[in-house]
C-alpha positions, 0 to 999 in steps of 0.5 A: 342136667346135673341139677335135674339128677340131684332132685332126682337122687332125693326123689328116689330116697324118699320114695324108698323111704315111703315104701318102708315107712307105709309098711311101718304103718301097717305094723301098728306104730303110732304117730303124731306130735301130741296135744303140745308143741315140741322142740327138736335138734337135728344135724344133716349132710349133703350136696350142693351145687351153684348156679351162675352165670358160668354154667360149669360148675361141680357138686360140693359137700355141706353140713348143718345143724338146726334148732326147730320148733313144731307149733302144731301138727302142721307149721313149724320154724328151724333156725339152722347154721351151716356150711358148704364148699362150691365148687367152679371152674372157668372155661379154658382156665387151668385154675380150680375155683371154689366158694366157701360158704357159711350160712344161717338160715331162717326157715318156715315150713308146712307139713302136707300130711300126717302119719309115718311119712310127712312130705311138706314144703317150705320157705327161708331167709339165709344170710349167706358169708363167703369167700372165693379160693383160686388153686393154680400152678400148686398154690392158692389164692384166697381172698382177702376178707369175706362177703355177705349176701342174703338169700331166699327161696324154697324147699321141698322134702319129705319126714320120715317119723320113727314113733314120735321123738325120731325123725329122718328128713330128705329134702331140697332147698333153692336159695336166690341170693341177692348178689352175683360174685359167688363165682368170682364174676359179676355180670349184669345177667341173672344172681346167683344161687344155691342148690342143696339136696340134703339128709338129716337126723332130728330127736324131738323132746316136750309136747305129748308123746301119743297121736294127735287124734285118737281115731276110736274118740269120735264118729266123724274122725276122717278115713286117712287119720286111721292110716295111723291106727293099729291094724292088729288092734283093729282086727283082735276087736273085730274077732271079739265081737264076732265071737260073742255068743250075743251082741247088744244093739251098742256092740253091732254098731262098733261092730259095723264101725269097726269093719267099716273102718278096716275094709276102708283102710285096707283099700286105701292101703292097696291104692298108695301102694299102687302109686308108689310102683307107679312112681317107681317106674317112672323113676326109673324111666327119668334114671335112664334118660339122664343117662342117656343125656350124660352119656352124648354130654360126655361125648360133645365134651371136647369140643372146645378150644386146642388143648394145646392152648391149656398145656402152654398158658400152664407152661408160660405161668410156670415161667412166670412164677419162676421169675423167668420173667423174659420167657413168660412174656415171650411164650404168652406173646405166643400164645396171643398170636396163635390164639387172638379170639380166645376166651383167656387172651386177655389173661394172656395180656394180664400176665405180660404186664405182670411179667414186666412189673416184675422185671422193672420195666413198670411203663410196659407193664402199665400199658398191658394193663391198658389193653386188658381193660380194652377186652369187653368181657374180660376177667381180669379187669380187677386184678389189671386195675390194681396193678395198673394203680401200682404201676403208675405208683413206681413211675411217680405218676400218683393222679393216674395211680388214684385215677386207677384204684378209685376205679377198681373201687367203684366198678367192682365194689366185691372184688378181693382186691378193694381192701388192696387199692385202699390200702394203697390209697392211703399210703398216697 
């Protein structure tokens, strides 16, 4: 529903954005790329939103700047450099999440129509950089280095020009990635991916400066490239020919063209002007459904495990991190007593067995990281991994220590703590 009500936000922009720019038109403006390519700069800002396995996550900002090319009246290449935050939480985790996200993008697009307004549609390669951040209990965590995955998809949005150097871009992008950790957890379901719903500014320079078509040079030039012409221009020649006191055969026929012309342009005016009240009810419609849906979300929301589970694993946390180290590990045996089916028990065992560790008694510690591995969907397993290998590590046990990182290694190849189980690997 959330990402229904982002396409919706840019779909209520540009059709303001249409209205103003039909009536821009109407005013006489001339459009076009010219006889020759041109290049342009831009820089944008806006929303986006990560789309994962979890299902809960939240809208993030983002900036980019781009260097284009228009080839022509219709295609066009952007190479683009930007940056966003994704924002996640995790069921019943009191942590913050999120995903910082640097991309370069490679993207063709193909303008639908000429004039004042340009909707067209798109599609781009991006190489996508990122690293996971954890906030909890007043500190955070990064991991250790950065990850690189490629994306692809779509885009889809509407240009608005202001003469022909201006241009104010609304668009969406959906980019599939090729990889399943920007949320910090990998599964075997679907990858994950990026929504962005974008705004821009772009200043084209070189080329031509006047339209692409002059709708007066040529008998057969189509009815919706003289949405581009002037209508005053239009109509003083009208008024010129009327006035004549004789018209030769030449004059009647421009004369005829002409009136022909605006009678044509006048109609298709009334026509898009139609569509876009039609539109405009319709989004109004769609506004007040999402409402409607956010509305009865917000009142199911609760429904969830006790919340007085959260209030004490943020409690037992405390402990731990004050190195009350007894009194962690007795409130979190609480907690998997009164709570075993929950979604974070396996958390709860995870920070018993860092209680022991830090308390020196390395064989408990050890076998709580056994049991977190036994939770078939646990979180935790990486984390368990690597303190399992440490573990053994203070018992001088070192082929279950090797057993443990090779493991972490293998099975959860992104995580941040491989650069950690290497490491420790050669110490050994």
């Amino acid at each position: 529903m959330k990402r229904l009500h982002l396409f919706v936000v840019i779909l209520a922009i540009g059709l303001w954005g249409s209205s103003k720019t039909v009536m821009a038109q109407i005013d006489g403006a001339a459009w076009g790329w010219g006889d020759g390519a041109r290049w342009g700069l831009g820089a944008g800002a806006g929303v986006n939103n990560l789309y994962s396995d979890l299902k809960n996550t939240g809208y993030g900002v983002s900036v980019e700047g781009y260097l284009t090319r228009r080839f022509n009246s219709r295609f066009g290449l952007t190479g683009l450099v930007g940056y966003g935050v994704l924002p996640f939480t995790i069921p019943n985790d009191p942590s913050k999440w999120s995903t910082n996200v640097v991309r370069g993008d490679l993207r063709f697009d193909y303008e639908l129509a000429s004039g004042g307004v340009r909707p067209y549609v798109g599609f781009g390669v991006d190489v996508i950089n990122f690293r996971v951040t954890r906030k909890t209990a007043g500190k955070t965590f990064r991991s250790n280095k950065r990850f690189t995955n490629v994306g692809f998809g779509p885009e889809i949005g509407l240009r608005f020009m202001f003469g022909s150097r201006y241009a104010f871009n609304v668009g969406g992008k959906f980019d599939y990635t090729t990889g399943d950790t920007l949320d910090a957890t990998a599964t075997t379901k679907a990858k994950d991916a990026i929504i962005t719903g974008m705004v821009g500014f772009t200043t084209y320079f070189g080329g031509g400066s006047g339209p692409g078509i002059d709708l007066l040079a040529s008998e057969q030039a189509p009815v919706e490239d003289a949405e581009s012409q002037d209508l005053d221009d239009f109509q003083q020649r009208i008024d010129q020919m009327e006035s004549a006191p004789q018209q030769q055969p030449q004059d009647m026929q421009e004369y005829v063209r002409l009136k022909s012309r605006m009678d044509d342009l006048n109609q298709q005016i009334g026509q898009k002007e139609g569509e876009i009240n039609t539109l405009r009810t319709t989004l109004d419609e769609k506004n007040q459904t999402v409402t409607t849906l956010q509305n009865q979300l917000a009142s199911v929301s609760g429904n969830g495990s006790p919340a007085s589970f959260s209030r004490a694993y943020e409690e037992a946390l405390s402990q731990f991190y004050a190195k009350r180290y007894s009194e962690a590990i007795a409130q979190f045996n609480s907690l998997l007593a009164q709570f075993p089916d929950h979604s974070l028990a396996s958390n709860c065992v995870y920070w018993t067995g860092e209680s022991y560790f830090g308390s020196g008694n390395y064989r408990e510690a050890a076998n709580a990281f056994n049991r977190v591995l036994s939770y078939p969907r646990s979180l935790k397993k990486d984390d368990a991994l690597l303190m399992l290998g440490r573990s053994h590590l203070q018992l001088n046990q070192r082929e279950e220590a090797r057993q443990a990182f090779d493991r972490l290694i293998k099975e959860f190849p992104t995580s941040e703590f491989v650069a950690k189980a290497e490491e420790w690997l050669n110490r050994m």
